[in-house]
C-alpha positions in Angstrom: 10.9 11.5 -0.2 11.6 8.1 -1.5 14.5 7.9 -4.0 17.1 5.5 -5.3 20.8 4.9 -4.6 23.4 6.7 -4.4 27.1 5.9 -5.1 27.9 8.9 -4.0 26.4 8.5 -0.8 27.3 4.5 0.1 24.9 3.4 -2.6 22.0 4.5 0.0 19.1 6.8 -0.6 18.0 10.2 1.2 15.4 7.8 3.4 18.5 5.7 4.3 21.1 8.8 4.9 18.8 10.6 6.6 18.6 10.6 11.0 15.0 10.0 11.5 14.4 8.8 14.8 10.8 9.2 15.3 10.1 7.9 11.9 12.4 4.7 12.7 10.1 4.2 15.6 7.2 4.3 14.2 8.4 1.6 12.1 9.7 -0.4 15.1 5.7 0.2 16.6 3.9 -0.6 13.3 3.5 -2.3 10.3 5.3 -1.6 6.7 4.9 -2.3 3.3 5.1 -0.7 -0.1 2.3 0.8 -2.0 1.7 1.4 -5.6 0.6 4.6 -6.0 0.2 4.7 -9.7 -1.5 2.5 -11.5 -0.5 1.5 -14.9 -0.9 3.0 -17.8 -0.8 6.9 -15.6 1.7 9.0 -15.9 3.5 9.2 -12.1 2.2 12.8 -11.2 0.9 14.3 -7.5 -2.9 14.4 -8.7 -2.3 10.6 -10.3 -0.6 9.5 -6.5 -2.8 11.1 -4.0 -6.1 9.7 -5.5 -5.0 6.3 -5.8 -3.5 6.5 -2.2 -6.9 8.0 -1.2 -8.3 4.7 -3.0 -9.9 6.3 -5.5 -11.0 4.5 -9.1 -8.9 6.3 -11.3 -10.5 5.7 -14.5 -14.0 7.0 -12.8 -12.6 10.1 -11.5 -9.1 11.1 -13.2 -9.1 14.3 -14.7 -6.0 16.4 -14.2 -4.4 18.5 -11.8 -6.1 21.7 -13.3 -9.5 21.3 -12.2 -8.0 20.1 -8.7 -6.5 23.1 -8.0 -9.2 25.2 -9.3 -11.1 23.7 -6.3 -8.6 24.8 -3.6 -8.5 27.9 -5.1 -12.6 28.9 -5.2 -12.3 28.8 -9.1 -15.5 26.7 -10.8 -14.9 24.7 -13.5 -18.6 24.9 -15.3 -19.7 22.6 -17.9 -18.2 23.2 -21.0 -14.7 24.7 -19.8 -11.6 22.8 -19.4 -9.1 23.9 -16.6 -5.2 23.3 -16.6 -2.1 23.6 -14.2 -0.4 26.4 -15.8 3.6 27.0 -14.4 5.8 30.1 -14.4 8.9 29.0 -16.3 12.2 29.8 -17.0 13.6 29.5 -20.7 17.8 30.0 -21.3 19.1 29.1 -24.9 16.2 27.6 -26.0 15.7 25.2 -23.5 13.3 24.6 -20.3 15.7 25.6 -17.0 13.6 24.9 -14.5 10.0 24.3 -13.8 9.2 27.1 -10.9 10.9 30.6 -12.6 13.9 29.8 -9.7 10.8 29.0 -7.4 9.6 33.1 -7.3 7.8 34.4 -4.8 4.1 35.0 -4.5 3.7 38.4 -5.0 5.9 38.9 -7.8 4.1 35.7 -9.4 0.7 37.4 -8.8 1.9 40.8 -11.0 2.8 38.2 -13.4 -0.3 36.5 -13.6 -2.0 40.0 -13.5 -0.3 41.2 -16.2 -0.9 37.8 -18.5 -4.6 38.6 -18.0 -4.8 42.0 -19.2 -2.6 41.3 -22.4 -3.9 37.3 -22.9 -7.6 36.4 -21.8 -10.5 37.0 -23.3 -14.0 35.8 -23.1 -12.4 32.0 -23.5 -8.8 32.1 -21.4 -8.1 33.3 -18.1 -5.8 32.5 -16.2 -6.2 32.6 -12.1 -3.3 33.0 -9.4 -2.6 30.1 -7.2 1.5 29.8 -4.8 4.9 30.5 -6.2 4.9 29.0 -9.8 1.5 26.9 -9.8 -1.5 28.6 -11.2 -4.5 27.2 -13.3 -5.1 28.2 -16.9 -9.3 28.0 -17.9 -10.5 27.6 -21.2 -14.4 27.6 -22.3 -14.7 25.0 -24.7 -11.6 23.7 -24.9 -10.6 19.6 -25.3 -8.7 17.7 -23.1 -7.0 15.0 -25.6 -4.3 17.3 -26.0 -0.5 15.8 -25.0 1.1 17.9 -22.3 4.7 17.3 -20.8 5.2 18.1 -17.3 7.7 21.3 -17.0 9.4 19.1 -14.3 9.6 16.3 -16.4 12.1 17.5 -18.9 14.5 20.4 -17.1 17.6 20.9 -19.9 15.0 20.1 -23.1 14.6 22.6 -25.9 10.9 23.7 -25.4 10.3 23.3 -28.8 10.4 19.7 -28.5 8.1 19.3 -26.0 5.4 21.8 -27.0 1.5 20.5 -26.7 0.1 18.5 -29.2 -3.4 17.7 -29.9 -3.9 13.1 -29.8 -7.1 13.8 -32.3 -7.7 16.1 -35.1 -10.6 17.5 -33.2 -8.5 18.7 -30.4 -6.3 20.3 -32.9 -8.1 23.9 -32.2 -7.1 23.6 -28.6 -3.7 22.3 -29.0 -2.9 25.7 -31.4 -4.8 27.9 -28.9 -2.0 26.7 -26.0 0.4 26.5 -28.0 -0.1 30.7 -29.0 -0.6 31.2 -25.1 3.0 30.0 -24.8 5.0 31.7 -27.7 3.1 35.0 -26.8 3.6 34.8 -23.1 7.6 34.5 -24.1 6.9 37.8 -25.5 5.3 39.8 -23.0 7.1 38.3 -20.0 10.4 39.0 -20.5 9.9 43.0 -20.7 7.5 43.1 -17.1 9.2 44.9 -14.3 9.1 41.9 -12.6 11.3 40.0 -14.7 13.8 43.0 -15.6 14.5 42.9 -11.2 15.0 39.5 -10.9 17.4 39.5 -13.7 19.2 42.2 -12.2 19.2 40.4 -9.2 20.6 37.0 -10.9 17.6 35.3 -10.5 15.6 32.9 -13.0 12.9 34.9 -15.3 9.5 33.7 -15.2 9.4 34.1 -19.0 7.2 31.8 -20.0 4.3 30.0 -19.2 3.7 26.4 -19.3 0.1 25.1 -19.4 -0.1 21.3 -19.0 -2.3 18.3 -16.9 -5.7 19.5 -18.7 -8.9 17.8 -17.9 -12.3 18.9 -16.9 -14.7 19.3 -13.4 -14.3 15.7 -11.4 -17.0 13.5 -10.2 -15.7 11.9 -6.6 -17.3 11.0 -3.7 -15.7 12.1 -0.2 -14.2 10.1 1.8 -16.7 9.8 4.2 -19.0 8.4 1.8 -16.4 5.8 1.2 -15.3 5.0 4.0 -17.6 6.4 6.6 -14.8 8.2 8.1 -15.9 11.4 10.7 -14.7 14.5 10.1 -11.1 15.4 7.9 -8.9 18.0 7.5 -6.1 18.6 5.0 -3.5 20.5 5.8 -1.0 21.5 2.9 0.8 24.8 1.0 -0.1 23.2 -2.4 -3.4 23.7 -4.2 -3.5 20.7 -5.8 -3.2 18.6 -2.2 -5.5 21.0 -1.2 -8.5 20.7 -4.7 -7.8 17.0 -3.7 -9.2 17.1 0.0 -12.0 19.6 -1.2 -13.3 17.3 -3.4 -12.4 14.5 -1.1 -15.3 16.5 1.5 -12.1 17.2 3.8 -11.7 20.9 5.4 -9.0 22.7 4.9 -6.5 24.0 7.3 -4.5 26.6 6.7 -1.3 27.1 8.7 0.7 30.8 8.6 4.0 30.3 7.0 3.6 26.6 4.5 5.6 27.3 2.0 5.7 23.7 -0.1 9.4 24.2 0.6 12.2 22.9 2.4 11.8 26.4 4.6 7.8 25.7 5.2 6.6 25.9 8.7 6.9 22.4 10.1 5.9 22.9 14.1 3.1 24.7 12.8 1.5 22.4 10.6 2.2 19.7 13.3 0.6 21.6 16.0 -2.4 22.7 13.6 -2.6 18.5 13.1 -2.4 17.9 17.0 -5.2 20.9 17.5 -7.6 19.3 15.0 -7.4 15.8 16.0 -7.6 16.8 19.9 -10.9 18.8 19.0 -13.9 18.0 16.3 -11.7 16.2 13.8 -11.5 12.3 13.3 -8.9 12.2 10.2 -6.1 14.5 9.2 -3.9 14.4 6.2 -1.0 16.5 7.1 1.2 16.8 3.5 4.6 17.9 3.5 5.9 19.1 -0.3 10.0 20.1 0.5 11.6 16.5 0.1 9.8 16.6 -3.3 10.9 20.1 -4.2 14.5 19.0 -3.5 14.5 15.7 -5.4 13.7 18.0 -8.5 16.3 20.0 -7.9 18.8 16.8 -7.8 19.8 18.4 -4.5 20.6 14.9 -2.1 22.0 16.6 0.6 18.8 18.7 1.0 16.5 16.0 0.8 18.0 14.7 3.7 17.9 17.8 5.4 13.6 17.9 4.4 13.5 14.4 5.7 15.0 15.1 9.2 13.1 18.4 9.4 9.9 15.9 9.0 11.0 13.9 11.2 11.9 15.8 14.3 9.9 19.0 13.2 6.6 16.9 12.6 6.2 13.1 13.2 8.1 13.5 16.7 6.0 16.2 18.3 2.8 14.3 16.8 3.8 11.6 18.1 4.6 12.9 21.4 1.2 14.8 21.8 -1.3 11.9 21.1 1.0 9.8 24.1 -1.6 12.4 26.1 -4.8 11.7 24.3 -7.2 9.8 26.3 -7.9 7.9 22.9 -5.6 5.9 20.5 -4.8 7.5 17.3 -3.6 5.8 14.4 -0.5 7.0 12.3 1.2 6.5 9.0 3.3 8.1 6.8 4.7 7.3 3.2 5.6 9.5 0.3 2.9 9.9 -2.7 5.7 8.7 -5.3 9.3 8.9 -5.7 10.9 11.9 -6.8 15.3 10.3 -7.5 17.2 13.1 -7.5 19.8 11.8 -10.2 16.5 11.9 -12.4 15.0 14.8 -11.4 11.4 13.9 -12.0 8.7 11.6 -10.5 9.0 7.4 -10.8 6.2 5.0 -10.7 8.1 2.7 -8.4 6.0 1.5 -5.5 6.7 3.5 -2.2 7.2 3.0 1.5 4.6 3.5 3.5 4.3 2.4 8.2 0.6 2.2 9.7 0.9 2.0 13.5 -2.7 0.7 15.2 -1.7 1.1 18.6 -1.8 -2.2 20.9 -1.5 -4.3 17.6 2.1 -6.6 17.4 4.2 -5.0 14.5 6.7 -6.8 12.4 10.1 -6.9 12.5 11.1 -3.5 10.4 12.6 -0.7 12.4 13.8 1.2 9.8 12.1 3.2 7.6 13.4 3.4 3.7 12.9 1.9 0.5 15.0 -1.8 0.5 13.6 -2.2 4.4 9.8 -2.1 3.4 9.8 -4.5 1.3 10.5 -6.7 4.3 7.4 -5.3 6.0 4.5 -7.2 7.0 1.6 -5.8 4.4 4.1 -7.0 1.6 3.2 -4.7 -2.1 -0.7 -3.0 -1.6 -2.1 -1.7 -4.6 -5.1 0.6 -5.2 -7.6 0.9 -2.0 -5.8 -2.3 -0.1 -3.5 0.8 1.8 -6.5 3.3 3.1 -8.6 0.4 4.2 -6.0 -0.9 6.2 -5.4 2.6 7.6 -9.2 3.1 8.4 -9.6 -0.8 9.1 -12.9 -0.7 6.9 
């Protein structure tokens, strides 16, 4: 949810437009600062965000998104194979439209991914259904030092300029290999039932298939064992959120209706939060994906709207439930990175972030938002400086 300015809009950003009492009070109960959530040299994605904020090394345990949500979705990634993110697409003239096929639904996307399997793997490729556009694309054998662009990194390029490309001669093999993946998936795609509906309906083909973040199985130790935290949950509609906290030796909750959009169900997560921290649980990341849906769709006016649903749909009746605990409960919330919706694609820029200890003296920010945080009492936090404070370890 954290942006930048814009004229448009008083020179403020979706954080500062947006009503957000409960958030605002939180700040006015806490402590803020801004974290860097991506180190240097790391290219600003989820995967690259969420470990660091978790405190993880990056260089130890950095290996992609595609064996992360392989995790969340039961898939193993054995010795010897290499597992990717693979989108649905859209292609017009040429040239990426969008990274989520008009964001198509979940049955029509399994069909999809049904019908890429019976024409495309063999005894090397295969490719395995995951929500909406995000699935995971496994290769035996395959080498990582290939160069992959985001889909959501480059909405409006000509694909052709952006196709894989191996950084050694050795990964050459693999770089071709995804490289035919793509040009035949344009093929097949365009002709499936699937597709021929939604363009009748006006909708976005998924006529592609874009394979990227490639890496292979993670070595990471759970938060527990770094922080001798109890029990966590992790409660998200996104795999990858979801591979993290499996690996991270969190459970997952899953919560009817989370959608990773702006229409997800926000009193249920909340209350699936409230439940779990009321009974056997002693951490829970709750992760909300709509405001960063709606910065890559450039779409201001909705990321404000995501923001206030958060606020009053989420972080108010949380905040209202643990008033009733008979034991204090610590809170935060921050965005993994910045999603501007001018840009249309992550930043690297250090984000907001509020950590209320209750009983402890806050500092003077009662507002939360991007220029206000950097008035905040923790000052910039880089690497594990933000979950230590939050677990006070």
């Amino acid at each position: 949810m954290a942006d930048e300015v814009s004229p448009q809009y008083g020179n403020r950003t979706p954080l500062q437009v947006a009503h957000k009492p409960n958030i605002d009070r939180l700040c006015s109960m806490g402590r803020v600062g801004l974290l860097h959530t991506v180190p240097a040299g790391y290219h600003p994605g989820s995967e690259v965000a969420h470990l660091s904020l978790f405190g993880y090394d990056l260089p130890s345990v950095y290996e992609g998104r595609g064996s992360l949500e392989a995790a969340s979705m039961g898939v193993d990634v054995a010795p010897g194979e290499m597992a990717m993110r693979c989108n649905l697409i859209c292609i017009e003239d040429g040239k990426i439209k969008n990274h989520s096929a008009g964001h198509i639904s979940d049955a029509e996307a399994a069909q999809l991914i049904d019908y890429l399997n019976d024409n495309l793997a063999d005894e090397k490729v295969r490719f395995f259904n995951g929500v909406s556009y995000r699935h995971v694309l496994k290769i035996a054998g395959g080498d990582k030092r290939v160069d992959c662009t985001p889909p959501h990194d480059v909405p409006g390029t000509p694909f052709a300029e952006v196709l894989p490309k191996a950084s050694c001669p050795e990964a050459e093999p693999t770089a071709e290999l995804i490289r035919h993946l793509i040009a035949r998936s344009q093929e097949i795609l365009p002709n499936h039932p699937v597709n021929q509906a939604r363009a009748a309906q006006g909708k976005d083909m998924a006529n592609s298939i874009w394979p990227w973040s490639l890496g292979y199985r993670p070595k990471m130790h759970t938060m527990h064992e770094m922080y001798g935290i109890g029990r966590g949950a992790v409660i998200t509609a996104v795999d990858l959120i979801r591979g993290i906290g499996i690996y991270a030796g969190l459970d997952v909750i899953d919560v009817e209706g989370a959608t990773g959009l702006y229409d997800t169900n926000y009193e249920g997560k909340a209350q699936a939060a409230i439940d779990a921290l009321r009974g056997d649980y002693d951490f829970v990341f709750l992760h909300v994906e709509a405001s960063d849906e709606a910065g890559h769709e450039g779409n201001f006016d909705l990321k404000v709207k995501t923001i206030e649903y958060l606020d009053n749909r989420v972080v108010g009746p949380i905040l209202k439930a643990i008033e009733g605990f008979d034991f204090p409960v610590a809170v935060s919330v921050l965005p993994d990175h910045p999603t501007p919706c001018v840009l249309r694609t992550h930043t690297a820029l250090p984000v907001p972030f509020v950590i209320w200890h209750p009983g402890e003296n806050p500092d003077k920010v009662a507002q939360f938002d991007e220029l206000s945080a950097a008035e905040g009492g923790y000052g910039i936090m880089r690497d594990d400086e933000y979950i230590k404070e939050l677990f006070r370890v």
